[in-house]
C-alpha positions as CSV (number, residue, x, y, z in Angstrom):
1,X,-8.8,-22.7,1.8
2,X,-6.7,-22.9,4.6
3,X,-8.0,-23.7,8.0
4,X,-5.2,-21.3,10.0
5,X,-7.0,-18.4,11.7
6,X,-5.1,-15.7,13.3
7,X,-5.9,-16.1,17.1
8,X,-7.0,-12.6,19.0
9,X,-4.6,-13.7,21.5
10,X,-1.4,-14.4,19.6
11,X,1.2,-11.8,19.6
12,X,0.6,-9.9,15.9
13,X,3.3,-7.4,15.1
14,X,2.9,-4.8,12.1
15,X,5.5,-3.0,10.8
16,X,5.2,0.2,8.8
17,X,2.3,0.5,10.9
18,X,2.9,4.7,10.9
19,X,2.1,4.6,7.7
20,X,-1.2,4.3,5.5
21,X,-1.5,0.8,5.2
22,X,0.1,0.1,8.6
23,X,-2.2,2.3,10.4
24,X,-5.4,0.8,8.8
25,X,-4.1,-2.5,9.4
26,X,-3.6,-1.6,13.4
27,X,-7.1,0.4,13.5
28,X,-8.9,-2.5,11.8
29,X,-7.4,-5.4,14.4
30,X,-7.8,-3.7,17.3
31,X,-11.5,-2.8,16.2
32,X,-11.8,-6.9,15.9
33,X,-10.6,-7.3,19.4
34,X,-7.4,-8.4,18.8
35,X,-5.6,-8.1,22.4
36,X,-1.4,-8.4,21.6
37,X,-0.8,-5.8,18.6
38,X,2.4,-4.5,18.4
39,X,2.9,-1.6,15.8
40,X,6.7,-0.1,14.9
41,X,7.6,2.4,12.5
42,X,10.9,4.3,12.3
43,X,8.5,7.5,12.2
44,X,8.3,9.6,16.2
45,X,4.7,8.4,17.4
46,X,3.4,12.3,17.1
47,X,4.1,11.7,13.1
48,X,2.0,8.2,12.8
49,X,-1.6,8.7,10.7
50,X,-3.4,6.3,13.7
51,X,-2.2,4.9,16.5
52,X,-4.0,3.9,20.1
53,X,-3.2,4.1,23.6
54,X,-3.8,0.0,24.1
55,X,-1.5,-0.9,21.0
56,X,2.2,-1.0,21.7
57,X,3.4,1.5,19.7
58,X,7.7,1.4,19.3
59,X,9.7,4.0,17.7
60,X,12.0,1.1,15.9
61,X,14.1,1.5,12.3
62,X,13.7,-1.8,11.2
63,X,16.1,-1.5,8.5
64,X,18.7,-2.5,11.5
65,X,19.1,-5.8,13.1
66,X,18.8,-5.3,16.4
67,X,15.8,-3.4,16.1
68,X,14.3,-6.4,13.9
69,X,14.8,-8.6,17.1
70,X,13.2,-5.6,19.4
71,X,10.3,-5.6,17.1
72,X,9.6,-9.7,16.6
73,X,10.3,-10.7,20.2
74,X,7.4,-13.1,21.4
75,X,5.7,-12.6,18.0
76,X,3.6,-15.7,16.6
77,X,2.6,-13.6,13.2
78,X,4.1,-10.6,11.2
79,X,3.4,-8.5,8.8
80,X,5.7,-6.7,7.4
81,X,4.8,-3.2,5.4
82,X,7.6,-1.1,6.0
83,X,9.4,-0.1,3.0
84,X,10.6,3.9,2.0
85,X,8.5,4.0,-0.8
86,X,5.7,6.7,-2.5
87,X,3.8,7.9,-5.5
88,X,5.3,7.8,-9.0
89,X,7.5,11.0,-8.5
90,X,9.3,9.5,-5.6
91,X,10.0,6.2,-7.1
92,X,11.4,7.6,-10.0
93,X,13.4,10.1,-8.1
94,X,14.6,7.9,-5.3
95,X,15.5,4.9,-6.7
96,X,18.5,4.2,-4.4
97,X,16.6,4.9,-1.6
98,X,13.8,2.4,-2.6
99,X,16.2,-0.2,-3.1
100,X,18.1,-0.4,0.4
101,X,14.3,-1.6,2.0
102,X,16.3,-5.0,0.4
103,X,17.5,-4.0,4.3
104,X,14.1,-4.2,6.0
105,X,12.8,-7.0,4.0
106,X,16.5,-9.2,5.1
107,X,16.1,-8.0,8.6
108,X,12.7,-8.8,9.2
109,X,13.0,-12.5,7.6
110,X,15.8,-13.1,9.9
111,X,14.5,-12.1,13.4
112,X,11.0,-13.7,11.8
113,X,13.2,-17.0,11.6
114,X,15.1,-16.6,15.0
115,X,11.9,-15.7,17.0
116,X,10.1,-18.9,15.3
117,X,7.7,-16.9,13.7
118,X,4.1,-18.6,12.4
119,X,3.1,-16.6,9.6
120,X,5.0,-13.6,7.9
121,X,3.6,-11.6,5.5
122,X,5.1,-9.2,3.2
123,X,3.4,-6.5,1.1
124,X,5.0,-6.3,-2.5
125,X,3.8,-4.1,-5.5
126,X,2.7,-4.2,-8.8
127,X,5.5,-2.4,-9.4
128,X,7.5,-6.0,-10.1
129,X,5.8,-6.7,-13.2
130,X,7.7,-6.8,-16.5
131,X,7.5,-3.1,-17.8
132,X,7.0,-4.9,-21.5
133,X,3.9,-5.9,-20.6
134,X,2.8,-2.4,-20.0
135,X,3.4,-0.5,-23.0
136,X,-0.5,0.2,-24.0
137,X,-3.0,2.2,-22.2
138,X,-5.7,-0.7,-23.2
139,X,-3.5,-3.0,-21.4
140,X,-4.0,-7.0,-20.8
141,X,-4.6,-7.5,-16.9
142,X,-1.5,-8.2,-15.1
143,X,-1.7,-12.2,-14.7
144,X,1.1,-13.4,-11.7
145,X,3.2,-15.0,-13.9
146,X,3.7,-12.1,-16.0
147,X,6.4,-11.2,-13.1
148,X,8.6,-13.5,-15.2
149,X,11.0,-12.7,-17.7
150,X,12.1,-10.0,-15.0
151,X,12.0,-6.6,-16.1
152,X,9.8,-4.6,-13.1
153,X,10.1,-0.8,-12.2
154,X,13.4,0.4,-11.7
155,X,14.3,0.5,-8.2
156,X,11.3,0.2,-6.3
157,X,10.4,-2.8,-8.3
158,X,13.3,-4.9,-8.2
159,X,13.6,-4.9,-4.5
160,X,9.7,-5.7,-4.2
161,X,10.4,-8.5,-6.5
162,X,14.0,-9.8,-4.8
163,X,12.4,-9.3,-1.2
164,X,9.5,-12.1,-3.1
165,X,12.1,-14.4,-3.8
166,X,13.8,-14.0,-0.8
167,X,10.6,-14.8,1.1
168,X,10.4,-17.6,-0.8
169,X,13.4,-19.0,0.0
170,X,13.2,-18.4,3.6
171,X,9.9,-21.1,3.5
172,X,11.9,-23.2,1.4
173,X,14.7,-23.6,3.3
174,X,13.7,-22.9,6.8
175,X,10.4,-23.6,6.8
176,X,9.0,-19.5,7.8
177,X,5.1,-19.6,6.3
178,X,6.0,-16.5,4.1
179,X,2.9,-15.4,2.2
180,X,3.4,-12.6,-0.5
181,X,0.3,-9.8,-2.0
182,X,1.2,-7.9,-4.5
183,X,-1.0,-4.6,-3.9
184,X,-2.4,-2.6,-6.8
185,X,-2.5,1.3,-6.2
186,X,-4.3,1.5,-2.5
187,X,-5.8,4.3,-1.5
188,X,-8.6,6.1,0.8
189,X,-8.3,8.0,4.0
190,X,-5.5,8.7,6.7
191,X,-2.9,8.6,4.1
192,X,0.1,10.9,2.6
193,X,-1.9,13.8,0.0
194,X,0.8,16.0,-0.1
195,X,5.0,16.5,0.0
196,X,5.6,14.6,-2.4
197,X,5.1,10.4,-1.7
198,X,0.9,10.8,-2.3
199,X,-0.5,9.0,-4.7
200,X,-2.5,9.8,-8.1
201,X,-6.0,9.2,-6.7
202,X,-5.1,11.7,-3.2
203,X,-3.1,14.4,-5.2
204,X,-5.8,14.4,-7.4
205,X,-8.2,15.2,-4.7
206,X,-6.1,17.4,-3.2
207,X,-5.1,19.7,-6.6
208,X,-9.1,19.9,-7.1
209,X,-9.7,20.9,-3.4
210,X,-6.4,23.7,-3.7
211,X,-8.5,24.6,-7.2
212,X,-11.7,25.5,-5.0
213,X,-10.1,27.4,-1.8
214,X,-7.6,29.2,-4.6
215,X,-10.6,29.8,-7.1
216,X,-8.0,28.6,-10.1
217,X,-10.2,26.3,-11.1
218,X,-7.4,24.6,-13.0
219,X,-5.2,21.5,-11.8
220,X,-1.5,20.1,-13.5
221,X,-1.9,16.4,-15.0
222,X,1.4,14.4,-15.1
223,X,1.8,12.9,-18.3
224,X,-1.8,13.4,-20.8
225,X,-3.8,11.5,-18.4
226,X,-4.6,8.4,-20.6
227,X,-2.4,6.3,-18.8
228,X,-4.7,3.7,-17.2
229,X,-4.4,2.0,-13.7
230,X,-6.8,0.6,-11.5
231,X,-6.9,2.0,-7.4
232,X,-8.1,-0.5,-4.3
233,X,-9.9,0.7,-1.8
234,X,-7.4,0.5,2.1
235,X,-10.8,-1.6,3.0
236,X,-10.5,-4.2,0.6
237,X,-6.6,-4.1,1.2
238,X,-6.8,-5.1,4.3
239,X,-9.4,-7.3,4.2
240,X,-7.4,-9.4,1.3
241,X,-4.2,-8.8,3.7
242,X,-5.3,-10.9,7.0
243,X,-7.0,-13.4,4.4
244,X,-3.8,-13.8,2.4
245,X,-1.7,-14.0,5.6
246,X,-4.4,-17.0,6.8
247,X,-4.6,-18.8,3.4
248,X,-2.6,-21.6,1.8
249,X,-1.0,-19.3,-0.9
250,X,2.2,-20.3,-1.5
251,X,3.5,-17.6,-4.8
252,X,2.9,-14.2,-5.0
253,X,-1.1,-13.3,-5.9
254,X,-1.9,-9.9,-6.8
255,X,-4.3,-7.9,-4.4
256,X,-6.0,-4.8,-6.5
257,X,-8.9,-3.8,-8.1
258,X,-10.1,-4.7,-11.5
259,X,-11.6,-1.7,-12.4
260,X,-9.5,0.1,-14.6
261,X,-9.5,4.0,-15.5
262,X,-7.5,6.2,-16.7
263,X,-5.9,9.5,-14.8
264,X,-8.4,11.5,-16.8
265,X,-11.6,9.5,-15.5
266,X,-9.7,9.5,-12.4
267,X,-10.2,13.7,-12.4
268,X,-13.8,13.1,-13.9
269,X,-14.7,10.9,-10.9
270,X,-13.2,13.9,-8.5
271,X,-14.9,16.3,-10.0
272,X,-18.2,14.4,-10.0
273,X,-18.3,14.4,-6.4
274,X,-16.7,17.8,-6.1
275,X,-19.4,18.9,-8.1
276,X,-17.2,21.2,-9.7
277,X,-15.9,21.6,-13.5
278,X,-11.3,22.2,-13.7
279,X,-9.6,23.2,-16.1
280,X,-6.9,20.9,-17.0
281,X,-2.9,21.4,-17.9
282,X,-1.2,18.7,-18.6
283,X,2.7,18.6,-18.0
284,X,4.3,16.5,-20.7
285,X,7.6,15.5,-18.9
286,X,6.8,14.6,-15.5
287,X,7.1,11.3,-13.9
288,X,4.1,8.8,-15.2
289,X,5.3,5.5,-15.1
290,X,3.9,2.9,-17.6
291,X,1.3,4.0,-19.7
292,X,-1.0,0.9,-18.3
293,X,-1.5,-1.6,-15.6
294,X,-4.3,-3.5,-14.3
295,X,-4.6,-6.1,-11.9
296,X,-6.4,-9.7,-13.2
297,X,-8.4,-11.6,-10.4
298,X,-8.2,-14.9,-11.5
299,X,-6.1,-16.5,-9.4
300,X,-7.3,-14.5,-6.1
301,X,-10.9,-15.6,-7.3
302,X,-10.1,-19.4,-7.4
303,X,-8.1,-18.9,-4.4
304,X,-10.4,-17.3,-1.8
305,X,-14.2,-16.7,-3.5
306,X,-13.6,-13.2,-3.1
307,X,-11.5,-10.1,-4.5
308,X,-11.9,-5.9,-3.9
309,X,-15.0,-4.8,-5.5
310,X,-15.5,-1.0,-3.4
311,X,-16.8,1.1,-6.5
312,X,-13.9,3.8,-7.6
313,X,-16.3,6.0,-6.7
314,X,-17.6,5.0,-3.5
315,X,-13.7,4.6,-2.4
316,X,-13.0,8.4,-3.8
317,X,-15.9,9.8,-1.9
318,X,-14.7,8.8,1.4
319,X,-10.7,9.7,0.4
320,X,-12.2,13.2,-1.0
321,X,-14.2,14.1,2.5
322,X,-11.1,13.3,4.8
323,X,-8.6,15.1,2.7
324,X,-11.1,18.0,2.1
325,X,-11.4,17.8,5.9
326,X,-7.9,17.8,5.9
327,X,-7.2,20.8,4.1
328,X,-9.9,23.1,5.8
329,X,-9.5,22.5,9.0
330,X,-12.9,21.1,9.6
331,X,-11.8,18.2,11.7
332,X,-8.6,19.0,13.0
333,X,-5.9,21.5,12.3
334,X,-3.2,19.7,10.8
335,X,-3.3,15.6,9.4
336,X,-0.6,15.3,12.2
337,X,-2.9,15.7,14.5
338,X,-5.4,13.7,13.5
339,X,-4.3,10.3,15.6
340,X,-6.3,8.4,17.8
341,X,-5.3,9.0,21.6
């Protein structure tokens, strides 16, 4: 293991840090007592899931230069989360759009290198895997090499797995300590359930939750829900996140779950802790991705001692409350509104 440890006094900047990952990544330093956080997303501050009046908090597109070098002045160590990305329907529908965070990824690497940057880290995807090796819904575990013959999702997949390479090459030849996570399907609270980007595990919860207050009791499946995948808990994310930045890890090393389920144990496990029984209608033609995917620990394990092990259904609990909290208005009125200030 290595022996770098991210100093509560360095400079730490996060980028995408509106967003789900981003915001839990902020919440979670700043709980630890780190004293120079500087968050930026593109996003107007009223539209970030967290934020806190002691973080800097910049309005900043880093898809642009400039605003790359706005965002890594006086920064020791970066991590970099911003991409335009979302759940399977977006990334099928918006491939174009997922591809030019190729901009981001190329920004960010070069103010990293200008500013003299210690540590960068950038969050890739599962999505980079070969889609050959995800043909069967009792699939083989995803090792890291199976990256390789290239074939990842189309789009969102082949800039995650470029922007790797890129990273790469940036340690190679300028000597940047880029360290790469490939996450696995994260999930949990303060994070997009509806319009569209969400996620299986929060549209689920949110279909069952629009079953109650309707009294439907039915909820569409994409696909026949025997698809597998495994989810990660945003806990374990970001624990495996600051360790991965810390560590010795030179390649890519995939940061999920093990646990793997299908969309229809998925609903089960909603429905378990809605205590509630929906009917199910499952719609044939819509986006799905590949029928399975699954994230093997090995190397994480030999790596670091450690990899996520929050229970599917531990982790849904929580997501289910906040969303359900969400939707009724028994915290606040709108997820908008639900930032710290």
């Amino acid at each position: 293991m290595s022996n770098y440890k991210l100093d509560k006094n360095d400079p730490v900047l996060i980028t995408g840090a509106g967003g789900f990952i981003g915001g839990h990544l902020v919440s979670n330093l700043r709980d630890q007592g780190y004293t120079r956080i500087r968050a930026v997303d593109r996003k107007p501050l009223e539209e970030w899931y967290q934020h806190f009046p002691e973080v800097e908090s910049l309005t900043l597109d880093v898809s642009l230069l400039d605003d790359c070098r706005k965002a890594t002045k006086d920064t020791v160590n970066i991590f970099n989360l911003a991409a335009d990305m979302g759940g399977m329907g977006f990334i099928e529908n918006n491939k174009a759009l997922c591809m030019l965070s190729v901009l981001t990824s190329t920004h960010m690497l070069m103010a990293a290198r200008e500013v003299g940057a210690t540590r960068f880290f950038y969050s890739s995807s599962a999505c980079v895997y070969a889609a050959g090796k995800q043909t069967d819904a009792n699939v083989t575990a995803l090792k890291e090499a199976d990256a390789y013959p290239a074939m990842p999702e189309d789009g969102y997949g082949w800039e995650k797995l470029f922007s790797e390479r890129m990273a790469h090459h940036f340690m190679e030849d300028f000597g940047i300590q880029t360290r790469v996570a490939r996450y696995h399907n994260v999930y949990g609270p303060w994070g997009t359930y509806d319009g569209g980007r969400e996620k299986a595990p929060a549209a689920i919860c949110r279909k069952i939750i629009q079953s109650q207050l309707s009294k439907t009791n039915e909820i569409e499946i994409w696909g026949d829900g025997e698809q597998t995948r495994s989810f990660m808990y945003i806990d374990d994310c970001v624990r495996g996140t600051k360790a991965i930045l810390e560590s010795d890890i030179l390649y890519p090393i995939n940061l999920g779950s093990s646990e793997l389920v299908t969309i229809n144990q998925l609903v089960s496990t909603v429905e378990t802790i809605a205590n509630v029984k929906v009917k199910r209608n499952y719609k044939l033609d819509a986006p799905k991705g590949v029928r399975g995917r699954n994230s093997d620990n090995t190397l994480i394990l030999k790596e670091m001692d450690w990899e996520p092990s929050v229970r599917l259904i531990d982790g849904m609990a929580k997501t289910y409350a906040w969303i359900y909290d969400q939707m009724t208005g028994a915290n606040s009125e709108k997820r908008s509104k639900t930032f710290v200030s």
